[in-house]
C-alpha positions in Angstrom: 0.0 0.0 0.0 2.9 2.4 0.8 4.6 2.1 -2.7 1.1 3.1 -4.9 0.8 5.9 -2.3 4.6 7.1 -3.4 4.0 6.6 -6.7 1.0 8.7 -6.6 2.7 11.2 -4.6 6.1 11.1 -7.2 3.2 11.4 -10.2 1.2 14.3 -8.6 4.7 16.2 -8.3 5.4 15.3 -11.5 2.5 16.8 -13.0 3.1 20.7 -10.8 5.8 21.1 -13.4 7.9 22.7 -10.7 12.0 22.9 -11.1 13.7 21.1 -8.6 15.2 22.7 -6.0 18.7 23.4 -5.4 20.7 24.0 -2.1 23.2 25.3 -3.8 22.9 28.7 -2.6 21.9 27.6 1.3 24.9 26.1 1.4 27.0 28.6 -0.2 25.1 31.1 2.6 25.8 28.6 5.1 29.8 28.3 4.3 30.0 32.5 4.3 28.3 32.3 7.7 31.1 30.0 9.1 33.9 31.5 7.6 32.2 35.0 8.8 32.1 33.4 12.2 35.8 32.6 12.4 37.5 35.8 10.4 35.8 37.5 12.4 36.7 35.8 16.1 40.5 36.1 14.3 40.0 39.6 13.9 38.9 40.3 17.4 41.9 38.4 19.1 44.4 40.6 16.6 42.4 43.5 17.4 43.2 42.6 21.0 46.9 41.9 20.6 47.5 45.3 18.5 45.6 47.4 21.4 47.3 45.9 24.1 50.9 46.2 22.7 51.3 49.8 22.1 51.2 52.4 24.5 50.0 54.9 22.7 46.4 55.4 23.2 45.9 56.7 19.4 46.8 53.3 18.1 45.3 51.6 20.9 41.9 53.0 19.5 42.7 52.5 15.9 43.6 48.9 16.7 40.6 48.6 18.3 38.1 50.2 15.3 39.5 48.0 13.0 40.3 45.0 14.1 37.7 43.8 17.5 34.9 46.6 16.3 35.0 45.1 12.3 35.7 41.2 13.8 32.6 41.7 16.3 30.0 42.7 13.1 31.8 39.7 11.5 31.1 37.7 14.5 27.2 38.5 14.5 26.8 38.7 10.7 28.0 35.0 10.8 26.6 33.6 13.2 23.0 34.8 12.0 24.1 33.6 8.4 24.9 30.2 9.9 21.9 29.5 12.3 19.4 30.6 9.9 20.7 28.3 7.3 21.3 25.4 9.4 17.8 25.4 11.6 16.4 25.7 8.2 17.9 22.7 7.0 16.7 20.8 10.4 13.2 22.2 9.8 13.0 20.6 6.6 14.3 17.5 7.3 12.4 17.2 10.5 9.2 18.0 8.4 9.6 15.6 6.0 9.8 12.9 8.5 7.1 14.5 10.2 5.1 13.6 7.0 6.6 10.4 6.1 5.3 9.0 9.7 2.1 10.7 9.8 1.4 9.0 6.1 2.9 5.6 7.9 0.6 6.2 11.0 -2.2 6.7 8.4 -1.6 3.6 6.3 -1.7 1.3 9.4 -5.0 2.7 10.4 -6.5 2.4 7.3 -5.5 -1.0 7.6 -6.7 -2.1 10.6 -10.0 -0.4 9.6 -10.2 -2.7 7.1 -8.9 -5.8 8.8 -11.8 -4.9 11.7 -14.9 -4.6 8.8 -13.5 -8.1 7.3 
């Protein structure tokens, strides 16, 4: 019973016409996000270094601006690239097998429907 369902599903989908989706650009998204993430904690511990080993309080803020100020928007930027892209990945993988068991769960009780009226 589960295969003619599938094939009915891969037929219906068949028929939308629709082009197939590519993940292609999640995971491009995704790989920015991380690489973000880490320039941008690299940033912020050179940052850190180059302020703390001058003296002078002119280089000290310099160091500061554009090093741990440009690593922390880094830091953020990635870190939102990389969880939106990878709790969207879980939500549609956890969605699909939400479906696949509820259509499981359905076929079983449709069977035993029809077991019990035998």
């Amino acid at each position: 019973m589960n295969e003619e369902r599938i094939t009915q599903f891969t037929e219906e989908v068949a028929e939308l016409k629709l082009r197939g989706a590519k993940g292609d650009n999640e995971r491009w998204l995704l790989l920015i996000g991380s690489i973000m993430l880490v320039v941008g904690v690299a940033l912020g511990v050179v940052g850190g270094v180059m302020a703390s080993g001058t003296t002078n309080t002119a280089d000290q803020v310099a160091a500061i601006a554009t090093g741990s100020l440009v690593g922390l928007v880094l830091v953020i930027a990635g870190t939102a690239l990389f969880l939106r892209y990878s709790a969207g990945r879980f939500i549609r993988f956890w969605m699909v097998r939400f479906v696949h068991e509820q259509r499981s769960e359905t076929d079983r009780l449709i069977a035993a429907i029809e077991k019990s009226q035998k």
